[in-house]
Backbone bond lengths (Angstrom), bond angles and torsions (degrees), N, CA, C in turn:
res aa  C-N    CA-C-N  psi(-1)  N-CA   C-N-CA  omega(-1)  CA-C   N-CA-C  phi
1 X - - - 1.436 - - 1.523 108.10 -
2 X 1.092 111.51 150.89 1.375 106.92 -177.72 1.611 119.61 -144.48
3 X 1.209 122.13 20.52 1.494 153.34 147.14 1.326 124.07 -154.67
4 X 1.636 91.38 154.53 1.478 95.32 -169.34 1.274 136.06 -79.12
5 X 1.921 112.99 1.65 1.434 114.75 154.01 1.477 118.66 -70.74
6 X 1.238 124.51 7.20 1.580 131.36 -172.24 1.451 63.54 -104.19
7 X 1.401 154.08 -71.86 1.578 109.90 -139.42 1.386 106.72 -94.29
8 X 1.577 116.96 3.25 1.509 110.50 172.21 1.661 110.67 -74.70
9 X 1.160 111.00 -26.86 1.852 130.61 -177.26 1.471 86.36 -70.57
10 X 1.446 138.33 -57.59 1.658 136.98 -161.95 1.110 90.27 -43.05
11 X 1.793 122.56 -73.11 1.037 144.41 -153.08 1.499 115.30 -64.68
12 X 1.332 120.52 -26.33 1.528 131.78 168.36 1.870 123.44 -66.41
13 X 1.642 90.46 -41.44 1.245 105.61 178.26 1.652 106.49 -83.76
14 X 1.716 127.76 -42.87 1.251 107.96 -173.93 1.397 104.35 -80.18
15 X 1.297 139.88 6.59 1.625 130.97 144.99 1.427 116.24 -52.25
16 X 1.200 115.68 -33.25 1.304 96.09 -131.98 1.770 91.19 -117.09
17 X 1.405 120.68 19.87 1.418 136.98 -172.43 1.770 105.07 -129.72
18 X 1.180 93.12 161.55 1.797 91.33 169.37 1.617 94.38 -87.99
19 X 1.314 103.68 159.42 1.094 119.36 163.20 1.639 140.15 -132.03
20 X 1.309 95.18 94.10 1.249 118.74 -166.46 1.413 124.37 -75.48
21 X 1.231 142.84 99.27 1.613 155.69 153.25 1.337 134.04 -45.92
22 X 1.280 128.43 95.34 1.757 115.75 178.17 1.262 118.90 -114.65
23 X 1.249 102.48 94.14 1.781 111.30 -163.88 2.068 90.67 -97.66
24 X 0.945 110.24 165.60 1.236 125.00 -174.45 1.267 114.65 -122.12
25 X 1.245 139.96 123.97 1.454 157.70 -154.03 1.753 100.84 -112.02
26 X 1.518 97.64 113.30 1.709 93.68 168.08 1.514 119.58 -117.27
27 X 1.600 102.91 93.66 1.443 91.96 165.98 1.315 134.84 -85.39
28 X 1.594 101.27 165.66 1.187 117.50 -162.02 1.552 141.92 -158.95
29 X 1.255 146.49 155.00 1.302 135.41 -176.59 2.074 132.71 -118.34
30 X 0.867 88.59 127.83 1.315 96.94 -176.98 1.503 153.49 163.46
31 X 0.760 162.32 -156.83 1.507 145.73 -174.51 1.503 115.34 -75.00
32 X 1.482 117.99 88.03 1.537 108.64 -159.76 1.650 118.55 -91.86
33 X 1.501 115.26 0.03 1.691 126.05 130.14 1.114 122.02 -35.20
34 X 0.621 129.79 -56.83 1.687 145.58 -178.06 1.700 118.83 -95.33
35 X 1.276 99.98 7.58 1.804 97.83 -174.29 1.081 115.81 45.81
36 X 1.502 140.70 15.55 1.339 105.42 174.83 1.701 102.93 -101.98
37 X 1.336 114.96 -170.43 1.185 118.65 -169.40 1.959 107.21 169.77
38 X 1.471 104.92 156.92 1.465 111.73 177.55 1.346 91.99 -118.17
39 X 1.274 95.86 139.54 1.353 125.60 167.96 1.994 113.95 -69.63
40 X 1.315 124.44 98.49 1.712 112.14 177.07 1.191 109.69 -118.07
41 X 1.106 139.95 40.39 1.694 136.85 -165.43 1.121 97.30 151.79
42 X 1.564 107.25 137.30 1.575 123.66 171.48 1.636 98.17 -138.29
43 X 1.128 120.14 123.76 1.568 153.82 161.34 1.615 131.10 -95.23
44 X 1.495 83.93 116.44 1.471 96.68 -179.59 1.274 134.47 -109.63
45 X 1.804 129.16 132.27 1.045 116.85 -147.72 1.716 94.04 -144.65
46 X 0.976 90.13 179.14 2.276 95.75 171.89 1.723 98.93 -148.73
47 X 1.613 101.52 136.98 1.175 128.19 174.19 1.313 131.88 -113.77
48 X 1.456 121.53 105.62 1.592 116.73 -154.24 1.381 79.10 -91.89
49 X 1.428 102.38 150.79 1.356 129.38 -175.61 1.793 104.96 -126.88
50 X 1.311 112.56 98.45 1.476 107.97 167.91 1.595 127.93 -89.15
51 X 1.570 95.41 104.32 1.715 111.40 -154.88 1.660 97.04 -94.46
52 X 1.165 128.21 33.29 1.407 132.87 -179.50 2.134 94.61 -121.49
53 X 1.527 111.70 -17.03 1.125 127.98 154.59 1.705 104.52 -31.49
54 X 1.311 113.38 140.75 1.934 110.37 -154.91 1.925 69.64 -94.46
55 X 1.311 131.26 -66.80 1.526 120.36 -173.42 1.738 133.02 -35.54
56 X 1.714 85.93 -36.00 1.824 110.27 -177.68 1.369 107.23 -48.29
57 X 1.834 94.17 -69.42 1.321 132.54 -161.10 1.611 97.69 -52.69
58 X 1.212 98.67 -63.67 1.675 93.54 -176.73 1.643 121.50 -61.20
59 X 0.997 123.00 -38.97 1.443 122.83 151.96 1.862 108.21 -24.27
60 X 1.767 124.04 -74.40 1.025 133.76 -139.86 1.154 100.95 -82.53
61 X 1.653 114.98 -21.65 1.532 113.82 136.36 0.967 160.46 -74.76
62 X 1.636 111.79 -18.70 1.854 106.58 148.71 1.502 117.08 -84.03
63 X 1.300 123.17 4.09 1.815 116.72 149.01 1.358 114.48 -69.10
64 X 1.757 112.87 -42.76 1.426 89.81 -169.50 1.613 106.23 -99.98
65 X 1.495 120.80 18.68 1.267 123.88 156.49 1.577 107.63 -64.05
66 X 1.232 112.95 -59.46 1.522 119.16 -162.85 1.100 109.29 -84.82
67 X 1.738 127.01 11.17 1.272 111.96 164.77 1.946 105.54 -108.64
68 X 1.437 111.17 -25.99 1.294 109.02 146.54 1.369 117.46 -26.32
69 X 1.635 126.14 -69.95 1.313 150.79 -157.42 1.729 91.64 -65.40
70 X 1.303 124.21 -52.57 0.929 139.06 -177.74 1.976 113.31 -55.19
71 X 1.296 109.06 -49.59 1.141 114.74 169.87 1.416 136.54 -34.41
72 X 2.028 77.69 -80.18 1.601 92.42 171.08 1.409 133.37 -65.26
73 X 1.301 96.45 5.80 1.875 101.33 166.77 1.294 95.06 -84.61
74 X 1.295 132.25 -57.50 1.428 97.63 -177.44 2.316 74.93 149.00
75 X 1.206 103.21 -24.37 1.624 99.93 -169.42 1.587 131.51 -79.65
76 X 0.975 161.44 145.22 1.139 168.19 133.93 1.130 102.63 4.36
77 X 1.475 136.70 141.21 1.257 141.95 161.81 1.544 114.24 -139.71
78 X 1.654 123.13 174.41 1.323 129.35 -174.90 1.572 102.49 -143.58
79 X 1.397 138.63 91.52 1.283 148.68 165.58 1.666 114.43 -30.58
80 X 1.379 112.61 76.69 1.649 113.59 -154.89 1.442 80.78 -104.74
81 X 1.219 122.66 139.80 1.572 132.22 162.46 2.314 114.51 -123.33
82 X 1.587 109.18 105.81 1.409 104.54 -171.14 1.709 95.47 -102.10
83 X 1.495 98.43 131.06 1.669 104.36 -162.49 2.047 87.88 -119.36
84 X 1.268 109.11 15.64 1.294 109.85 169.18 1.426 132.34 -48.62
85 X 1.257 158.83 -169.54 1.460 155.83 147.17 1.831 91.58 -164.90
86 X 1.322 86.19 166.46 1.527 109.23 168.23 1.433 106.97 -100.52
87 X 1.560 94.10 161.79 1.380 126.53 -177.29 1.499 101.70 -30.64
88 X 1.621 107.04 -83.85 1.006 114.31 -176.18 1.808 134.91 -61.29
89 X 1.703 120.46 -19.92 0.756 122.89 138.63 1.765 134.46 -1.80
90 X 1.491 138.83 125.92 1.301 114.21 162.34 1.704 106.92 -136.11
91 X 1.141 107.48 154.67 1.976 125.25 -167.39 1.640 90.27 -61.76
């Protein structure tokens, strides 16, 4: 991208779509003290993500705030979005 109405348009368009995720799950067995483990099965799944979510949404806006911010300096950026919470945390 190379201005920041290209990431206001990103941000227009990934509203306005579902947004769908297919991360791949590798299970596995083994000494999980020690992290190690073999990989015997890999599983595939899709994760709808509802980014109209008031927590989501605001997230997908301080990424593409700080890659704005990121821009107009002049630097390289990577559009990272963490949709994590804690345990105790609730939606």
């Amino acid at each position: 991208m190379e201005a920041c109405e290209e990431l206001d348009l990103f941000m227009s368009e990934l509203m306005k779509r579902p947004l769908v995720l297919q991360p791949s799950a590798l299970i596995s067995r083994g000494l999980a003290a020690l992290r190690c483990s073999v990989y015997t099965t890999e599983e595939k799944w899709l994760v709808l993500v509802n980014q109209a979510h008031p927590k989501v949404e605001s997230r997908i806006k301080m990424a593409v705030q700080a890659a704005k911010s990121r821009m107009a300096q002049g630097n390289p950026f990577m559009l990272e979005v963490s949709l994590t919470y804690a345990r105790d945390q609730h939606c």
